[in-house]
C-alpha positions as CSV (number, residue, x, y, z in Angstrom):
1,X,-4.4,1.6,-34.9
2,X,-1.7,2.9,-32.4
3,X,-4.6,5.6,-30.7
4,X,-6.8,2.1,-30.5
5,X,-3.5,0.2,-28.8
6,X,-3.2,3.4,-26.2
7,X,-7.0,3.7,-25.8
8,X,-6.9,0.3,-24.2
9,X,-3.8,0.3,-22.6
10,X,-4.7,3.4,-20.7
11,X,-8.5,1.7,-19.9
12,X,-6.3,-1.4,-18.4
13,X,-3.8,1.0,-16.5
14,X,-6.7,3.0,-15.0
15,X,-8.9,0.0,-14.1
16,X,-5.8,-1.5,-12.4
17,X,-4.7,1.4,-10.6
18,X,-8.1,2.1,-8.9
19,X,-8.1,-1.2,-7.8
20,X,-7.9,-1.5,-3.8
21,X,-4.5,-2.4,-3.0
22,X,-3.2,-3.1,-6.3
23,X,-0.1,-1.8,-5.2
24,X,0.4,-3.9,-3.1
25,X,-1.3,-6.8,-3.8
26,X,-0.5,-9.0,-7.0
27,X,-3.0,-8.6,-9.9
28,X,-3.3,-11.0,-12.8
29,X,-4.7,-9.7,-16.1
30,X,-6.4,-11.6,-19.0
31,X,-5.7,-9.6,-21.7
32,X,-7.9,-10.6,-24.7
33,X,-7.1,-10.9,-28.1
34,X,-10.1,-11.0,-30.4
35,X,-8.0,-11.2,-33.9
36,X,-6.4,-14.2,-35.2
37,X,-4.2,-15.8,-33.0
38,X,-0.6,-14.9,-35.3
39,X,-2.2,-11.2,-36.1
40,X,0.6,-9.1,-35.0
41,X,-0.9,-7.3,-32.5
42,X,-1.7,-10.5,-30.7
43,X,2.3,-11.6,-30.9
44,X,4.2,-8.5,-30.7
45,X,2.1,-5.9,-29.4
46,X,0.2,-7.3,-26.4
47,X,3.4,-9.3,-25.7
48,X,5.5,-6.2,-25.6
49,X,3.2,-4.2,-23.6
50,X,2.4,-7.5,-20.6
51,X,6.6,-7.4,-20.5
52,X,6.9,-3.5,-19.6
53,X,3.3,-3.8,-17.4
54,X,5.4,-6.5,-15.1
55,X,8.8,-4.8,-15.7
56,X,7.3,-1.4,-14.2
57,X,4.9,-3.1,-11.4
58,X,8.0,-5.4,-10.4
59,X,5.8,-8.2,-10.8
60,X,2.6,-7.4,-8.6
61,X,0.9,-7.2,-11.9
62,X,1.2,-10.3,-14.6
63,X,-0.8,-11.0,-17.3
64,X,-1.3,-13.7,-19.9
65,X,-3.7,-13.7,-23.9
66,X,-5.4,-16.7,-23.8
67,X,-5.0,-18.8,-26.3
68,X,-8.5,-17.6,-28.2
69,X,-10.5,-14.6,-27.6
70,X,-13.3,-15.3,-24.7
71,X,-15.8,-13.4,-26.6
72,X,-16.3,-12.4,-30.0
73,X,-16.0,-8.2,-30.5
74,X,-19.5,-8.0,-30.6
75,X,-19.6,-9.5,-27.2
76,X,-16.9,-7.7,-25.5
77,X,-18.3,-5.3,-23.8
78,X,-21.0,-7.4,-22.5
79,X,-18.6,-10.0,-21.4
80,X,-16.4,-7.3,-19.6
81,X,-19.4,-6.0,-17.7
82,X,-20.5,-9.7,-16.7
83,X,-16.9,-10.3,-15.3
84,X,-16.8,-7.0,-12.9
85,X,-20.7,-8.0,-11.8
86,X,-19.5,-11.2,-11.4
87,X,-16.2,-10.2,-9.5
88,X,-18.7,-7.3,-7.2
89,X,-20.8,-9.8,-6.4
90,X,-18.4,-12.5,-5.4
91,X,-16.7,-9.6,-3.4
92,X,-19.8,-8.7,-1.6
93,X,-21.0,-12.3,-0.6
């Protein structure tokens, strides 16, 4: 579970730092949550880790879990790849 945990975290921390200006610019994340909403990882873990993400960045990075997952797992990848066709697109136009 804790090699799953870094897996992402280090996905997020790349995909943020080849962002165009993130250092400079501010950066919101939406960091999903697909288990239940008190499952541990959604309350301690992803907490923890949004806290030290803005405590590090000095608050050009911020994050939030919404309240549900926006996709179910099956879904997640898909949904990912919509969002960054989506955001190139809206970029581009």
């Amino acid at each position: 579970m804790k090699l799953h945990v870094a897996a992402i975290t280090l996905a997020i921390a790349m995909t943020v730092s080849s962002l165009p200006g993130a250092a400079i610019a501010k950066t919101r994340l939406i960091v999903n949550c697909f288990w239940p909403p008190q499952h541990f990882v959604c309350t301690k873990v992803l907490p923890g880790w949004i806290e030290e993400v803005e405590r590090v960045t000095e608050g050009r990075v911020t994050a939030n879990i919404p309240p549900k997952s926006v996709s179910p797992p099956p879904e997640q990848l898909a949904s990912v790849e919509k969002a960054w066709s989506m955001r190139l697109y809206n970029s581009m136009a």
